[in-house]
mmCIF file of the C-alpha atoms, coordinates in Angstrom:
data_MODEL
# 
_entry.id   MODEL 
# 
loop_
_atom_site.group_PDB 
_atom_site.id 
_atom_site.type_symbol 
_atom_site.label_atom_id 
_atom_site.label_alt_id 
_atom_site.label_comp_id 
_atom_site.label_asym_id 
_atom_site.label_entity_id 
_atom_site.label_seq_id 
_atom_site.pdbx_PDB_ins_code 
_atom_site.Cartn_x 
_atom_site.Cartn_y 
_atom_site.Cartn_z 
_atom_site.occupancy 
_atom_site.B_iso_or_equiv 
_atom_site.pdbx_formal_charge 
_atom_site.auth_seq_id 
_atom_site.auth_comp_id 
_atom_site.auth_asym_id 
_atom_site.auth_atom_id 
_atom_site.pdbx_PDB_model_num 
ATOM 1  C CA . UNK A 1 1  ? 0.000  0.000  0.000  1.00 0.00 ? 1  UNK A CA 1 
ATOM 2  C CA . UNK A 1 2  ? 1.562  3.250  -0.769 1.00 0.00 ? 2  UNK A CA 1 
ATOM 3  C CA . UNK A 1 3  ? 2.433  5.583  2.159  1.00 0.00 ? 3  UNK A CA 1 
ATOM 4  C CA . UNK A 1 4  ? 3.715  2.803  4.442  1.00 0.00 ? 4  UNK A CA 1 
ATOM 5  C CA . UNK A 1 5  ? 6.693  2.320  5.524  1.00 0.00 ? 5  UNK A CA 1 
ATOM 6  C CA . UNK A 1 6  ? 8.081  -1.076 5.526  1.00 0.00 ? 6  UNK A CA 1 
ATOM 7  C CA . UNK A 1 7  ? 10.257 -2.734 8.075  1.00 0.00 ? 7  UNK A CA 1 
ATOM 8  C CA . UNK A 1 8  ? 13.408 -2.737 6.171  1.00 0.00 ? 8  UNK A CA 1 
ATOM 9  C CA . UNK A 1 9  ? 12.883 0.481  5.231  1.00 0.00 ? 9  UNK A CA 1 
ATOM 10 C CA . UNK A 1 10 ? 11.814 1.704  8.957  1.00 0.00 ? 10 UNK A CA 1 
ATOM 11 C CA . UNK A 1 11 ? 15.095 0.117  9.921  1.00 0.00 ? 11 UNK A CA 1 
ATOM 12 C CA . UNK A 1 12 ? 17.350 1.342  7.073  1.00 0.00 ? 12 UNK A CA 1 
ATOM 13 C CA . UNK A 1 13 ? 15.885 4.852  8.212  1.00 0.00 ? 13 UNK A CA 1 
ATOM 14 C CA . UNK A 1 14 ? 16.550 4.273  12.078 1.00 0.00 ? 14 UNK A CA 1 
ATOM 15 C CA . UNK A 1 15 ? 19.851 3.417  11.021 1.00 0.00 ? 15 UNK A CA 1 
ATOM 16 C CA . UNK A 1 16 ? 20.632 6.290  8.870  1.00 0.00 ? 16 UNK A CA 1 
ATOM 17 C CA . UNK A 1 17 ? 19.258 8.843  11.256 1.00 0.00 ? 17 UNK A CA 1 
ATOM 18 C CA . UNK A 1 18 ? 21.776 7.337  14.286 1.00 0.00 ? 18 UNK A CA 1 
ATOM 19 C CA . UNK A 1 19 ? 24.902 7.467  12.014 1.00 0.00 ? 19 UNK A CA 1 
ATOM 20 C CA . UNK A 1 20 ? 23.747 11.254 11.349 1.00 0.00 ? 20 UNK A CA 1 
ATOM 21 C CA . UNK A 1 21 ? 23.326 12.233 14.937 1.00 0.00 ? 21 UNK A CA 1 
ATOM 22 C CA . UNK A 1 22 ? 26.558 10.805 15.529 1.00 0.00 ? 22 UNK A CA 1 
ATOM 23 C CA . UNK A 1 23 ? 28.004 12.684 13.140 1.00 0.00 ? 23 UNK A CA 1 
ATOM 24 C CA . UNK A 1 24 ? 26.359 15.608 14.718 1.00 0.00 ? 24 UNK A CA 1 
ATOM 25 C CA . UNK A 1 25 ? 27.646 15.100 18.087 1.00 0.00 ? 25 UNK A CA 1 
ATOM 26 C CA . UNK A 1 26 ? 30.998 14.744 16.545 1.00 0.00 ? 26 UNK A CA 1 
ATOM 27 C CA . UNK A 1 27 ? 30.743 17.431 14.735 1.00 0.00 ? 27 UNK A CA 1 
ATOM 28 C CA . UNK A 1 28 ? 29.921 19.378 17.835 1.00 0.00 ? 28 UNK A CA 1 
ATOM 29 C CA . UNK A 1 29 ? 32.621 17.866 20.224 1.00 0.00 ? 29 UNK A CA 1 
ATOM 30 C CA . UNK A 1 30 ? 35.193 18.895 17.493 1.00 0.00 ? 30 UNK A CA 1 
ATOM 31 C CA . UNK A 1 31 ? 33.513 22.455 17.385 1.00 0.00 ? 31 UNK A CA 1 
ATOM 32 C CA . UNK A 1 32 ? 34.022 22.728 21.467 1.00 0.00 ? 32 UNK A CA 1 
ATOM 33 C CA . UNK A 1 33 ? 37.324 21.596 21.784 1.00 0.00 ? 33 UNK A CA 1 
ATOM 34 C CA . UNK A 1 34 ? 38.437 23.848 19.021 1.00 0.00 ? 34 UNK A CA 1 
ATOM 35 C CA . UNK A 1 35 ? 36.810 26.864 20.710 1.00 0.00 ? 35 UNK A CA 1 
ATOM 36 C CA . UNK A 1 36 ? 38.781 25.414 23.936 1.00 0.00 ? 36 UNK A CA 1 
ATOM 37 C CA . UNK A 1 37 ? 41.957 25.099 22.456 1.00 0.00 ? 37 UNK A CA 1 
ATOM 38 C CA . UNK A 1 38 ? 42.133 28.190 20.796 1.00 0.00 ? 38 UNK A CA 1 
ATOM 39 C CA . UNK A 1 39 ? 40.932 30.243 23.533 1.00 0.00 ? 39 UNK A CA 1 
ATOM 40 C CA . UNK A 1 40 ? 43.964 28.753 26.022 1.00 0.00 ? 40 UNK A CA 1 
ATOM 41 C CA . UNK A 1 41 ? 46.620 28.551 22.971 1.00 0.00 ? 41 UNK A CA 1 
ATOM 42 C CA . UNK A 1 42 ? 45.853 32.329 21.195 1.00 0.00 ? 42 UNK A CA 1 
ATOM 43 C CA . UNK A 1 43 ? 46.132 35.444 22.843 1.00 0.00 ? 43 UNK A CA 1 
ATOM 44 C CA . UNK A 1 44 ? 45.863 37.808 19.844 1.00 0.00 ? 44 UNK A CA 1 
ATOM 45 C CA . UNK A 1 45 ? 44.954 35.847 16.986 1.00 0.00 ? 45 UNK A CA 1 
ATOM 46 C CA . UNK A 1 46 ? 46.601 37.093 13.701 1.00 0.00 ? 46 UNK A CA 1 
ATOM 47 C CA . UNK A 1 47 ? 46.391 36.158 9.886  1.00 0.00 ? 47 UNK A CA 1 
ATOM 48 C CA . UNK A 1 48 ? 48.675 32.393 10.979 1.00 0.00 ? 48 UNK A CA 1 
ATOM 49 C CA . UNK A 1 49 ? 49.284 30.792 14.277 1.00 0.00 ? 49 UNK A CA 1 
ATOM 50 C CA . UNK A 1 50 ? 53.025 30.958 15.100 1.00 0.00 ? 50 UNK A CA 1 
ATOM 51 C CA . UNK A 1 51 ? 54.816 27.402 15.929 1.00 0.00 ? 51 UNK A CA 1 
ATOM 52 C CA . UNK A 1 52 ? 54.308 28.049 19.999 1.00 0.00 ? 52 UNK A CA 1 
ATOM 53 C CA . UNK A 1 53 ? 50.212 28.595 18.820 1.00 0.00 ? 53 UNK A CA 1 
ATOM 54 C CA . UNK A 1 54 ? 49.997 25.465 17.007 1.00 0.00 ? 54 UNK A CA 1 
ATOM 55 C CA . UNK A 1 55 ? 52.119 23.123 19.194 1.00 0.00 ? 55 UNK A CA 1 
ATOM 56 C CA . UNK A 1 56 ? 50.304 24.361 22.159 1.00 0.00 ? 56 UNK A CA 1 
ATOM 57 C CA . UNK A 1 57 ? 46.749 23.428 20.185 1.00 0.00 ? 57 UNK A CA 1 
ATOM 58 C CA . UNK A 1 58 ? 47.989 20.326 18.967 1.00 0.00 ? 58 UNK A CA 1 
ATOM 59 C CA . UNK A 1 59 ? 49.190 19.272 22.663 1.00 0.00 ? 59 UNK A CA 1 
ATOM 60 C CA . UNK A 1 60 ? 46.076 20.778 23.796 1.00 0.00 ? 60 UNK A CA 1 
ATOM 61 C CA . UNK A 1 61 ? 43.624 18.692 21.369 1.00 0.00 ? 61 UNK A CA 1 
ATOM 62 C CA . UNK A 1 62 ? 45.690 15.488 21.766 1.00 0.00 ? 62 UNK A CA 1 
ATOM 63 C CA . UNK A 1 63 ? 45.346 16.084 25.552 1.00 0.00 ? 63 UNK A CA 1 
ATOM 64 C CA . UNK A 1 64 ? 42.190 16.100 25.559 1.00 0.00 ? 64 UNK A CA 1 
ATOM 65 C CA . UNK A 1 65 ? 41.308 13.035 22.847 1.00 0.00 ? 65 UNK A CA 1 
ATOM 66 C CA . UNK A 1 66 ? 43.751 10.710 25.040 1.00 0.00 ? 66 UNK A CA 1 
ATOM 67 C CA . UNK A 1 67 ? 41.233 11.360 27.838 1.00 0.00 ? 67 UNK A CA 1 
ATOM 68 C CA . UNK A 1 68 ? 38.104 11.191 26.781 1.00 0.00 ? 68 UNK A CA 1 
ATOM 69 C CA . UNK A 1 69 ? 39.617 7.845  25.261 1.00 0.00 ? 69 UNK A CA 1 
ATOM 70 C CA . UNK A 1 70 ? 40.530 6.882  28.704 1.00 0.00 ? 70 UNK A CA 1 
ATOM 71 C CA . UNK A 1 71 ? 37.297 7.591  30.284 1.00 0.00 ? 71 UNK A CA 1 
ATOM 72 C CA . UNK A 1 72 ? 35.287 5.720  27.838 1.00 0.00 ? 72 UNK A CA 1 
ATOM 73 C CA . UNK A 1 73 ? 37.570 2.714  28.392 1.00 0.00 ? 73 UNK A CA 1 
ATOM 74 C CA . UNK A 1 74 ? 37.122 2.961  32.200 1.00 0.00 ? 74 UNK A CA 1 
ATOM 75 C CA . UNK A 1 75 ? 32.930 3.389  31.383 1.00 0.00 ? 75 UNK A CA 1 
ATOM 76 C CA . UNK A 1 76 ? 33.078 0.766  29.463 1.00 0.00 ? 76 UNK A CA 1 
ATOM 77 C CA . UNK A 1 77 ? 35.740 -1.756 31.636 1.00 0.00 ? 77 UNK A CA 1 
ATOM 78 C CA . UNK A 1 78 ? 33.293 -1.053 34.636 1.00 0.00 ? 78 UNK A CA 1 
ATOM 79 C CA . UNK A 1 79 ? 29.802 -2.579 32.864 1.00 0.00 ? 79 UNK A CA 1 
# 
């Protein structure tokens, strides 16, 4: 009957719309620690970030991945 939704399509959907909000809360996470960064690593920002600039966002950003990697392992070693 036209207008329905079958179940493989329902699930194909379900699907789709979870790999887009993940991609959204990505998306986001990225956008915050960017903001984060930036704000601790650039006091006047300028046309390029000098070397101490970018070091200090890379070390910043890495910093910050290698724990959020550890917590999730700890969440997930605790269930």
């Amino acid at each position: 009957m036209a207008g329905q939704v079958d179940e493989r399509d329902a699930k194909e959907l379900q699907a789709f719309l979870e790999m887009e909000n993940q991609k959204a809360v990505i998306q986001a996470a990225i956008g915050k620690l960017s903001e984060i960064c930036f704000d601790k690593c650039v006091a006047k920002p300028g046309n390029k970030l000098d070397s101490s600039e970018a070091n200090c966002i890379s070390n910043c950003a890495g910093r910050y991945l290698d724990t959020s990697m550890f917590i999730m392992n700890r969440m997930v070693q605790k269930k």
